[in-house]
DOLOMAR-968677 format. One record per residue (C-alpha): y, z, x. Coordinates in steps of 0.5 Angstrom, whole numbers, padded with zeros to 4 digits, always signed. Each point is the difference from the previous one (the first is absolute). Layout:
<rs>
YZX;...
</rs>
This chain:
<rs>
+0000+0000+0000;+0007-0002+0002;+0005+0004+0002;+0004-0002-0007;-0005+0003-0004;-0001+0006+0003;+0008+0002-0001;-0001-0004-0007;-0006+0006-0001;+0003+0006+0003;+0007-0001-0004;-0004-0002-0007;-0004+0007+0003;+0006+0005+0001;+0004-0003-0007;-0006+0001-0004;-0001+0007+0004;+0008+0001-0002;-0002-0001-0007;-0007+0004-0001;+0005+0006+0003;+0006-0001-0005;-0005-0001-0006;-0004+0007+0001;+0005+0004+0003;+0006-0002-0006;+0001-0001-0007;+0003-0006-0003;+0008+0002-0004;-0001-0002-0006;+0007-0001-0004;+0002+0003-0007;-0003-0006-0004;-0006+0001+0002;-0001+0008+0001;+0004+0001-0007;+0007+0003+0000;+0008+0000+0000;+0004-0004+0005;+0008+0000-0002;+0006-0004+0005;+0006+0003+0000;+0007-0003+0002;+0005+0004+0002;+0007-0001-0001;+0008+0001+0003;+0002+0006-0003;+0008+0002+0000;-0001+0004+0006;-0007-0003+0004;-0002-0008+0001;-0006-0001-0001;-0003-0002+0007;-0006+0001+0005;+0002+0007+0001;+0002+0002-0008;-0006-0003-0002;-0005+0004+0005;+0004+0007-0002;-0002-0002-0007;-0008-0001+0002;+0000+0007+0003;+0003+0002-0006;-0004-0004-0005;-0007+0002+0004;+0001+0008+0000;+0000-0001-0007;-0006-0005+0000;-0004+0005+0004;+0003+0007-0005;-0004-0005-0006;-0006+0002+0004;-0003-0008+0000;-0006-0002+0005;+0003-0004+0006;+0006-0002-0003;+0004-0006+0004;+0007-0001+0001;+0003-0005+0005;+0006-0004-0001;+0000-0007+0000;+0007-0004+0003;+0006+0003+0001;+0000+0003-0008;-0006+0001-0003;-0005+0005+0000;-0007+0000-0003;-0004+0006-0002;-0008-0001-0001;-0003+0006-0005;-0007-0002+0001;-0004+0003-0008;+0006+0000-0004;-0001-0004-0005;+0006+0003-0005;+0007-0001+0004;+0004+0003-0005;+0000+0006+0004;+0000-0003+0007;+0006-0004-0002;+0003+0006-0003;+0000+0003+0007;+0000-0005+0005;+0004-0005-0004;+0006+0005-0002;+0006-0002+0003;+0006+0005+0001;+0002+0005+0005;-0001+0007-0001;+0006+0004-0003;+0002+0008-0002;+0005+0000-0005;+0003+0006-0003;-0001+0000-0008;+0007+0001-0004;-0004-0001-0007;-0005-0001-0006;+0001-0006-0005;-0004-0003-0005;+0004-0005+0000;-0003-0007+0004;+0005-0004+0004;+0001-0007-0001;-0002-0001+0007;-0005+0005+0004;+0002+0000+0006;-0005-0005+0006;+0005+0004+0006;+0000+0007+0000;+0005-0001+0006;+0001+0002+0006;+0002+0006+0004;+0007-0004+0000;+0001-0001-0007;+0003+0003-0006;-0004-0003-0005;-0003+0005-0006;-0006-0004-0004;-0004+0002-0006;-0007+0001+0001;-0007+0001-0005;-0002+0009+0002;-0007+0000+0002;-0001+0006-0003;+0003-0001-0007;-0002-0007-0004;+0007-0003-0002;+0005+0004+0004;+0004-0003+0005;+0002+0003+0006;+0008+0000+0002;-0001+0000+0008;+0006+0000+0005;+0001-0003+0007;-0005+0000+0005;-0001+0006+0004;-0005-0002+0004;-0005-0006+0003;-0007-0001+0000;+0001+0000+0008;+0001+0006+0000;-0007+0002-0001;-0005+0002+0005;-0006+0002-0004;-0002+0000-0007;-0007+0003-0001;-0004+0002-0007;-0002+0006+0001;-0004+0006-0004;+0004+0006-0001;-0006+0005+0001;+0005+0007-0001;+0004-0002-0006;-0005-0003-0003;+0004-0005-0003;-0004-0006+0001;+0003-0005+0004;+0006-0002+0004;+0003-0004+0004;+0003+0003+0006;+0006-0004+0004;+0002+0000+0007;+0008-0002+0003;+0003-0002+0005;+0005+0004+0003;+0006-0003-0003;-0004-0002-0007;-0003+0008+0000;+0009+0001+0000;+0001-0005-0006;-0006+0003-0004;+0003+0007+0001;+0007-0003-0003;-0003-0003-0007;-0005+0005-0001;+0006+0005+0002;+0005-0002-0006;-0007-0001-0005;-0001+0007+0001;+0008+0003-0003;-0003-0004-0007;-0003+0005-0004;-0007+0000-0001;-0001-0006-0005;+0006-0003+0002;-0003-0008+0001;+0005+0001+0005;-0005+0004+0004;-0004-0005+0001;+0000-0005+0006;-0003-0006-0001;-0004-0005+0005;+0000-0007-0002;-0004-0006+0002;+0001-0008-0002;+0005+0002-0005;-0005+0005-0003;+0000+0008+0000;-0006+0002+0003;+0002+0008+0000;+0005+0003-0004;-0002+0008+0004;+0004+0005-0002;+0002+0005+0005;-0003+0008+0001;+0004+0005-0003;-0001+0003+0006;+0004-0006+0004;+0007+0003+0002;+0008-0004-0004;+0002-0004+0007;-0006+0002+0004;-0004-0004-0003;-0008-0001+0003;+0000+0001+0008;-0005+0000+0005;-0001-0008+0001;-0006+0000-0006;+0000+0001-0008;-0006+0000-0005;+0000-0005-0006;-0004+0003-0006;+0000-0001-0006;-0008-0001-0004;-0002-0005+0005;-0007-0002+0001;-0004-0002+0007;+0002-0008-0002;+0006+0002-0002;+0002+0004+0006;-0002-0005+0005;+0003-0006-0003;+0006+0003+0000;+0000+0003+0007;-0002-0007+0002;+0006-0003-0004;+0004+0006+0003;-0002-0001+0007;+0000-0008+0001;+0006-0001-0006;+0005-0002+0005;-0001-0007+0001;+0006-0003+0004;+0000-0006-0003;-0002-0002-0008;-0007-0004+0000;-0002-0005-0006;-0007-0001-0002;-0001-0007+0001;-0008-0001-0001;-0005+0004-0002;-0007-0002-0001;-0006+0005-0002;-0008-0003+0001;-0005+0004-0004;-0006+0003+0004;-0004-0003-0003;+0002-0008+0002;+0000+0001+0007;-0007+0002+0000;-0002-0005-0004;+0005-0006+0004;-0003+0003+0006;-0008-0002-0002;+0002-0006-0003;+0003-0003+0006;-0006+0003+0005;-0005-0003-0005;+0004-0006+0001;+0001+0000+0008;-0008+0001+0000;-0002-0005-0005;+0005-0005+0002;-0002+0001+0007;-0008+0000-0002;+0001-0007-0003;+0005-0002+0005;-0005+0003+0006;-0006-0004-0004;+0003-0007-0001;+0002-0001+0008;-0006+0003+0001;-0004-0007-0005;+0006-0004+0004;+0000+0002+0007;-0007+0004+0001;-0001+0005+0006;+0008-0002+0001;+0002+0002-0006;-0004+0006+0000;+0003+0003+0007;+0007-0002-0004;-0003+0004-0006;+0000+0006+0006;+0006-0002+0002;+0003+0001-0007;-0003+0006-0001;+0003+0003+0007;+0008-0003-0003;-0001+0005-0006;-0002+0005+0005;+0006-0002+0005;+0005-0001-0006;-0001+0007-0003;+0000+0003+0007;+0006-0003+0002;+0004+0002-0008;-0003+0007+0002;+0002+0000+0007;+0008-0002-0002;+0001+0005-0004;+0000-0005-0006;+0000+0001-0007;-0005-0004-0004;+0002-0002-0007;-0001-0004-0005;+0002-0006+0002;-0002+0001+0006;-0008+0001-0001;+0000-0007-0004;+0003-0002+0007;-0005+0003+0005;-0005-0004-0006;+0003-0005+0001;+0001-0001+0007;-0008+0000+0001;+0000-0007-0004;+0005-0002+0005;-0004+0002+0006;-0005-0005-0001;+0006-0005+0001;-0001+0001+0007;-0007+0000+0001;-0001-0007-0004;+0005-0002+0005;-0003+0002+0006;-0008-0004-0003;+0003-0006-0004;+0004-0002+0007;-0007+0002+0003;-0005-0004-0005;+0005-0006+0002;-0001+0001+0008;-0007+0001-0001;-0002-0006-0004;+0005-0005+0005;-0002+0003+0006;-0006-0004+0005;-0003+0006+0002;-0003+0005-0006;+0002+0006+0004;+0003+0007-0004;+0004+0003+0004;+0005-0006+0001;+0002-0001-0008;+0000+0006-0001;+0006+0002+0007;+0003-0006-0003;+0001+0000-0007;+0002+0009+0002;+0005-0004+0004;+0003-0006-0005;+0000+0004-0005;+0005+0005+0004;+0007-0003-0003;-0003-0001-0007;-0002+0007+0000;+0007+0004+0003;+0005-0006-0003;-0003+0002-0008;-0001+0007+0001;+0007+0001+0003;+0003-0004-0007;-0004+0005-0003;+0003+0006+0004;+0007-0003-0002;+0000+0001-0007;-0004+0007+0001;+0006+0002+0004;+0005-0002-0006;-0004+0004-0004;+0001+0007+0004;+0007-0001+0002;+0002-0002-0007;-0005+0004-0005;+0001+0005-0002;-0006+0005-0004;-0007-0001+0001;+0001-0007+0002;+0002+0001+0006;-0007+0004+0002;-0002-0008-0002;+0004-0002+0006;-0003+0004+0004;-0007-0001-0002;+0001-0007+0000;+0002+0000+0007;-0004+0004+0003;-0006-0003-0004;+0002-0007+0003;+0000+0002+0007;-0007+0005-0001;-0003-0008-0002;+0003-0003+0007;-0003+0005+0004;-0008+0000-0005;+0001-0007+0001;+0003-0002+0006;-0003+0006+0005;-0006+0003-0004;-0003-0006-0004;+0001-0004+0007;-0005+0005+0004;-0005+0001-0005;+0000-0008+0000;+0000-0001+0008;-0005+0006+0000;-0005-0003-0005;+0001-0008+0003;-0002+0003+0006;-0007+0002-0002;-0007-0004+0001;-0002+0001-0007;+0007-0003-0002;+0000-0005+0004;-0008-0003-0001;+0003-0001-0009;+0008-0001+0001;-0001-0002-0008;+0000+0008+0000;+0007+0000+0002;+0004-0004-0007;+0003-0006+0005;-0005-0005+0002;+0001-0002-0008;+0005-0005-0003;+0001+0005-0006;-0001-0002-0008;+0009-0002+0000;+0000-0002+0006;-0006-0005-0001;+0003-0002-0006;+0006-0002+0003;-0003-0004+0005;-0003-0004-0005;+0006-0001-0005;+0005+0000+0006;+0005+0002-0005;+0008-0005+0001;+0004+0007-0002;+0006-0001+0004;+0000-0007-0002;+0002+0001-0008;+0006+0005+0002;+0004-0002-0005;-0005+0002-0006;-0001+0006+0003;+0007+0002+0000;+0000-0003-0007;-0004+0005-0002;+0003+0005+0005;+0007-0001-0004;-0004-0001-0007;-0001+0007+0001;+0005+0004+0002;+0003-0003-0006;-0004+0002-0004;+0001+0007+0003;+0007+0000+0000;+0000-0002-0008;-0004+0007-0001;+0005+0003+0005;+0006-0002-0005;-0003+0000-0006;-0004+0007+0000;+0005+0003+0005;-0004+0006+0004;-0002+0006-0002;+0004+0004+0006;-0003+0008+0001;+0004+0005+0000;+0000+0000+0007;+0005-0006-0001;+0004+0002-0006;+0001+0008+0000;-0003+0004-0006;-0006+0004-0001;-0008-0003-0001;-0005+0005-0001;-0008-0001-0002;-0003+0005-0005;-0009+0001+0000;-0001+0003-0007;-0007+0003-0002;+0000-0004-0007;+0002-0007+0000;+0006-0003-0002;+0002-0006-0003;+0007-0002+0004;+0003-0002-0007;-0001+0008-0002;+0002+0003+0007;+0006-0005-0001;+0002+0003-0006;-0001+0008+0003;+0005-0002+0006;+0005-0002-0005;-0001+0005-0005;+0001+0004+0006;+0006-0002+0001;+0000-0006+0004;+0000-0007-0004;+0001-0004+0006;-0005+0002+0005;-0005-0006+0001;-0007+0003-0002;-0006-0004+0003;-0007+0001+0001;-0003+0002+0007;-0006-0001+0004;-0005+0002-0003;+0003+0004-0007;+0006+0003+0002;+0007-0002-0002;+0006-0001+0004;+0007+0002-0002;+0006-0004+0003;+0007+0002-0001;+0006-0001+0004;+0002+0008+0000;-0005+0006-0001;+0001+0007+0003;-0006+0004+0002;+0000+0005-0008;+0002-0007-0004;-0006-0002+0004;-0005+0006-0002;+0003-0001-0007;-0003-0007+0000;-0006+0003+0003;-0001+0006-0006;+0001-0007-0005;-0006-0003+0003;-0004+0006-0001;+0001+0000-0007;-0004-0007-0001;-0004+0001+0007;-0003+0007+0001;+0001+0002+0007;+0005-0005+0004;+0000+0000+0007;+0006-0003+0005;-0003-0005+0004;+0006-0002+0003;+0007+0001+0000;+0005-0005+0004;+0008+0001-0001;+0005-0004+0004;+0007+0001-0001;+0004-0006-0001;+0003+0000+0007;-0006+0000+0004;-0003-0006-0005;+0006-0004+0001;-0001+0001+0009;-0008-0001-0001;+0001-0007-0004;+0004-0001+0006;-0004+0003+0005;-0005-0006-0004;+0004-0006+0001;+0003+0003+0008;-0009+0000+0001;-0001-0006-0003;+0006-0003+0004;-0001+0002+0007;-0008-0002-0001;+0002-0007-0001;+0004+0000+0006;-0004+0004+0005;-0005-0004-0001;+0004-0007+0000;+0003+0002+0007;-0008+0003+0003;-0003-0007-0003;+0006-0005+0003;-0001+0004+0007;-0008-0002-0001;+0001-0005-0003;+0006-0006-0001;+0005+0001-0006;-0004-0004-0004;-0007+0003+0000;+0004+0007-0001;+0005-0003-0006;-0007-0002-0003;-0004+0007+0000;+0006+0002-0002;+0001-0004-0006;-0007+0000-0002;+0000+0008+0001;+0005+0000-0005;-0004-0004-0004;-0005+0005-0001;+0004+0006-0001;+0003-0004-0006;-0007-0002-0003;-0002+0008+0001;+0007+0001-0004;+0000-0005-0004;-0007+0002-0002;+0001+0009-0002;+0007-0004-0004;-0005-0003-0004;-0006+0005-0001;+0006+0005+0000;-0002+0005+0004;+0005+0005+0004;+0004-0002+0005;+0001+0007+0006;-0001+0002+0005;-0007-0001+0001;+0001-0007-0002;+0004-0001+0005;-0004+0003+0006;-0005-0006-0003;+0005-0005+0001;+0001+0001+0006;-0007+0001+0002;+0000-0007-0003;+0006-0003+0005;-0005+0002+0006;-0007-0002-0003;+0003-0006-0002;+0004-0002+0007;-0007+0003+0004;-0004-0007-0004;+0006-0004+0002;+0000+0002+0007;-0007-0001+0001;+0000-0007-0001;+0007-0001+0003;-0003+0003+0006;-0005-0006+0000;+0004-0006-0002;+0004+0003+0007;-0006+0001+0004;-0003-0008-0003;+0007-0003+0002;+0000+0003+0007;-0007-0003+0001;+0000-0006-0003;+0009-0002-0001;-0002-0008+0000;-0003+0002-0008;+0004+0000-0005;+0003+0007-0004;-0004-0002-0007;-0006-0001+0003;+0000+0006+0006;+0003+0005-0006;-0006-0003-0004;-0005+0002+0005;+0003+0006+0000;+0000+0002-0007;-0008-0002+0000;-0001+0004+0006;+0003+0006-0003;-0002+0000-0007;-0008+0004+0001;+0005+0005+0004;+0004+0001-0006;-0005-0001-0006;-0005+0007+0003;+0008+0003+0002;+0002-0001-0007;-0007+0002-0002;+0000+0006+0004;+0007+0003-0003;-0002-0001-0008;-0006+0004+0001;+0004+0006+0002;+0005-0003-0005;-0004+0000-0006;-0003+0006+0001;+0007+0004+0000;+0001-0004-0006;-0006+0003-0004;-0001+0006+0004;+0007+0001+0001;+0003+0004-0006;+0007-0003-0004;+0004+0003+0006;-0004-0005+0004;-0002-0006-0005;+0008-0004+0000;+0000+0001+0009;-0007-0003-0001;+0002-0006-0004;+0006-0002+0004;-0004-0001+0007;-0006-0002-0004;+0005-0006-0003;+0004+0000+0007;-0007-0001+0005;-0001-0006-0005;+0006-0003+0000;+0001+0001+0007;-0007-0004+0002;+0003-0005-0004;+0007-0001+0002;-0002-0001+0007;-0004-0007-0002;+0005-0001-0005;+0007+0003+0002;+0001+0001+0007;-0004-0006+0004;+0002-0005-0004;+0008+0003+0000;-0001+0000+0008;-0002-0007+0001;+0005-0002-0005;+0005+0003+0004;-0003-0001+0007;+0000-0008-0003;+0008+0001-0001;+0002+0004+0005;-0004-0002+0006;+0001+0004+0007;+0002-0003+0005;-0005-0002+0005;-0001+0004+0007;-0002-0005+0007;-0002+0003+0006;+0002-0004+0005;-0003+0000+0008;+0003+0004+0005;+0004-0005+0004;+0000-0006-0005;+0003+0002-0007;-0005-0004-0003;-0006+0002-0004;-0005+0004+0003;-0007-0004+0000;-0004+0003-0004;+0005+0004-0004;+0000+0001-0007;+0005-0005-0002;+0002+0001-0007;+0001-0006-0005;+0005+0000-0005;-0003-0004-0005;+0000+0002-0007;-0003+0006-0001;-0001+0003+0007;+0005+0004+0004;+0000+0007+0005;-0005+0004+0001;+0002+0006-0005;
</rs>
């Protein structure tokens, strides 16, 4: 064995090594949408006082997360995203009513000294209880007496002036629990002063009560002891709140105490909460999937390609394992989407390998000796440019994926990424030294038959006795090619797209009952309830959908209790919210991804390529995204989030077929320029179309065991790449190579002439270049 395989084998040895080690030693992070719970983004904005920047908006985490962590929910996540925006992740909580309520409130903590008590509700309550520096006296709902309302005076004290604020049990006084609270030096001072001037009011006196206000609403209304001296007020740096708390009571309020002092207010624009039973089941679906697509898969290169589709099959099941060890490895939190993109990459990883045999099977079969190992060296090292050229389109649009999604698409990016460069690695290393290893054998070597390359193969046998003139009927196939897109540019405009709420702002939130319910039923229950606008749909398998632009979290469990009239028991399945802000910078997050990935892959194709095969790919590229598009305008189907991430897994499939086959028109122009273009893209389509016929199967395997096993969540992302590896198998033949030839026709590049040194004439035996119709430079 030669040097290069050594290496080859001791890399393949250490990586599979490195997987082994991560995969035992560390688990896997799963998102909320798949362990169940809450996930709330909050916006902070410029207060009259604070910007809301970096720095604000990490003071506001810190204050946010001692109120998450006084909620007692296991292993909460709170981490800020950009300059002014915080995500906190509560993994088990699938009511949010209480989690907004915490999380989400918004003003700073303030002190006020009472003046008086009303039954009299202003015309407008107050949303700003003032600062330290203001003089404004707001009129409050009292917590303690139902239609009441607190006449308070200017802020006497911040929350920022609390250290500490615990619920504690008070075990002497046995007067059940309270909250004790800790000053800072000049807060403790202040304290003093407004519980001074409540203790000269007589008992009873409303005036003897201090008031602690929170997001426009008093919290506390506590009265000072008697035992506090007129204008000495309560000393010492700490005080106690009582007042018939319970233990939950008690530590909300400490929580609120304690963290209230918000530097910045926020504004909750997303919230999304995933019951725990839709993860579990989305987590089996996708690995039953992965494991029936990968059996299927696995079974038919192995019946194409024999013993090398077996060791391929090997090689695929250590990509998994390679795959997985690398997410666990970065630290990367698996998601929905990104599951159905680790099983999606496994189709794509047989790309690689078909590659590598295809190119083999046609060294073997034109080669004069019948050796094994020269074909197959030879197809590893053709295949090389195919392979990183297609790879890297895909890369390109996984890449768009994370810089601009923003949720549980983002971990599709990742896994996408991941997923592409694990297959680089199973097939170009690991299949290539289970491959060279098993040539290498006596056994192998007397039945070269075993190895799947010394046979032409069933399509490519069938293309040799047809010798099919694709190229040559160019302007039919962009006929139909500009049929099409017409037909889906007729549904886009005369069915319009159901754009999801990530794009639209509102509220979508999917209801499981126990009884099934008709959706006309389920419609008139939510508008009972008081919502005639919500759009009210049937969901996956029985569940009802409501849809509305605006819904807090206590009208969303009013439209709960209403379905449970007619459904029995109703669980949230799940519970998107998006504010309008945030759906109007996703669509143009949408359109900036779509944008950049067009041009990113226009400019990598033209530096490849010519501008000419790049403006074809490109063009044929946006051809299959308005099929797939036009198509759910059609069937009607939601346009999200996810939608999206199987769009532009549609961009990079589409390219990567493309790209093959411009990278044998350019090798078939270099070997022979004197041939014509038609004629050398002909071959090359021929030559490629066993490659993209057991691709495309490969992938629809996966695919269609996603679409059946996968659940609603996973069903409408399946049918997208399922219509995109269709027609990006079809716009290859029939978009981009003809439009390449048609364009290379017209815009023909300049002829290179390699001139002998010291004669400036052409150097014999050079490779002159005709400029005769339908030639031109070597791309």
């Amino acid at each position: 064995m030669s040097r290069a395989p050594l290496w080859r084998a001791a890399v393949a040895l250490c990586v599979i090594a490195a997987a082994l080690f991560f995969a035992l030693t560390q688990s896997a992070r799963l998102g909320l949408d798949l362990r169940g719970g809450t996930q709330i983004v909050l916006e902070t904005k410029d207060s009259p006082t604070t910007a809301a920047d970096t720095e604000s908006t990490q003071r506001a985490l810190e204050v946010l997360r001692q109120r998450v962590d006084a909620l007692g929910v296991s292993e909460p996540s709170l981490t800020r995203s950009g300059e002014n925006r915080i995500i906190v992740e509560l993994p088990g909580v699938q009511d949010p009513r209480e989690a907004a309520e915490v999380v989400g409130r918004t003003a700073q903590l303030t002190v006020h000294p009472v003046r008086g008590v009303t039954d009299k509700a202003p015309k407008t309550e107050a949303k700003d209880s003032g600062g330290p520096d203001t003089d404004k006296s707001p009129t409050l709902p009292d917590p303690d007496q139902k239609g009441a309302y607190l006449q308070l005076g200017p802020t006497a004290l911040t929350g920022e002036g609390v250290r500490d604020a615990e619920a504690v049990l008070d075990q002497q006084g046995m007067s059940g629990w309270m909250v004790n609270l800790e000053f800072r030096k000049q807060a403790g001072a202040d304290w003093a002063r407004v519980t001074g001037k409540a203790a000269c009011a007589p008992q009873g006196d409303p005036q003897r009560r201090v008031a602690i206000v929170l997001d426009g609403r008093v919290i506390s209304a506590p009265s000072v002891n008697p035992e506090v001296a007129c204008d000495v007020g309560i000393t010492g740096g700490s005080t106690q709140i009582t007042g018939g708390f319970d233990q939950e009571a008690a530590g909300e309020l400490a929580a609120l105490v304690k963290g209230g002092a918000l530097p910045v207010p926020v504004e909750v624009v997303e919230q999304r909460t995933v019951g725990p039973t839709l993860g579990a089941d989305a987590i089996s679906a996708s690995a039953q999937a992965a494991l029936i697509g990968l059996a299927l898969t696995g079974l038919f290169i192995v019946i194409v390609y024999r013993l090398l589709g077996a060791l391929a099959t090997l090689a695929l099941a250590l990509y998994g394992l390679i795959s997985y060890a690398a997410l666990v490895a970065l630290g990367a939190t698996l998601t929905l989407p990104g599951l159905a993109g680790f099983v999606l990459a496994v189709g794509m990883a047989v790309d690689a390998n078909v590659l590598v045999f295809e190119r083999a099977r046609e060294e073997y079969l034109g080669a004069r000796t019948k050796s094994l190992d020269k074909p197959l060296r030879t197809g590893f090292e053709k295949a090389w440019s195919a392979v990183v050229d297609s790879n890297v389109t895909t890369l390109l649009a996984a890449g768009l994926l994370f810089f601009f999604a923003v949720g549980p698409v983002k971990g599709f990016g990742v896994t996408l990424s991941v997923g592409v460069l694990a297959s680089m690695v199973s097939a170009l290393v690991i299949t290539r030294v289970l491959a060279e290893f098993a040539v290498a054998r006596g056994f192998v070597r007397k039945r070269p038959a075993l190895t799947g390359i010394t046979s032409t193969g069933r399509v490519r046998a069938w293309l040799a006795r047809r010798d099919p003139r694709l190229v040559h009927h160019r302007r039919r196939w962009l006929g139909a090619s500009a049929l099409l897109v017409m037909v889906a540019v007729a549904g886009i405009g005369l069915r319009g797209l159901d754009f999801g709420v990530e794009f639209t702002g509102g509220r979508l939130v999917e209801y499981s009952t126990s009884r099934p319910v008709p959706v006309d039923t389920a419609r008139e229950a939510v508008a009972d309830a008081g919502f005639p606008r919500a759009v009210v749909q049937e969901s996956g398998d029985g569940d009802i959908s409501v849809r509305t632009e605006r819904l807090s979290n206590d009208q969303q469990h009013t439209v709960k209790e209403a379905l449970e009239r007619p459904g029995g028991e109703v669980t949230v399945e799940r519970d998107e919210l998006i504010g309008p802000s945030l759906g109007d910078e996703l669509r143009q997050k949408a359109l900036i991804a779509l944008g950049v990935a067009v041009a990113a892959q226009l400019l990598y194709l033209s530096v490849r390529f010519r501008w000419t095969f790049a403006a074809a790919a490109v063009v044929a590229m946006a051809h299959d995204v308005l099929l797939v598009v036009g198509l759910f305008a059609w069937l009607g189907k939601p346009v999200d989030s996810v939608f999206l991430a199987a769009l532009l897994t549609v961009i990079g499939y589409s390219v990567n077929d493309t790209v093959v086959v411009f990278d044998r028109v350019r090798e078939g122009r270099r070997r022979d320029p004197r041939t014509t273009l038609v004629d050398t893209a002909n071959r090359a389509v021929v030559q490629t179309l066993p490659r993209t016929v057991n691709t495309g199967m490969g992938a629809l395997f996966v695919l269609a065991a996603l679409a059946v096993l996968g659940g609603d969540s996973l069903a409408d992302f399946s049918v997208a790449l399922i219509a995109g590896v269709l027609v990006g198998m079809a716009s290859t033949v029939g978009t981009a190579v003809p439009l390449a030839v048609t364009l290379e026709r017209k815009w023909p590049a300049e002829p290179r002439r390699t001139t002998r040194p010291g004669t400036g004439g052409p150097r014999a035996g050079g490779p002159l270049e005709s400029r005769r119709k339908g030639t031109g430079a070597v791309v």
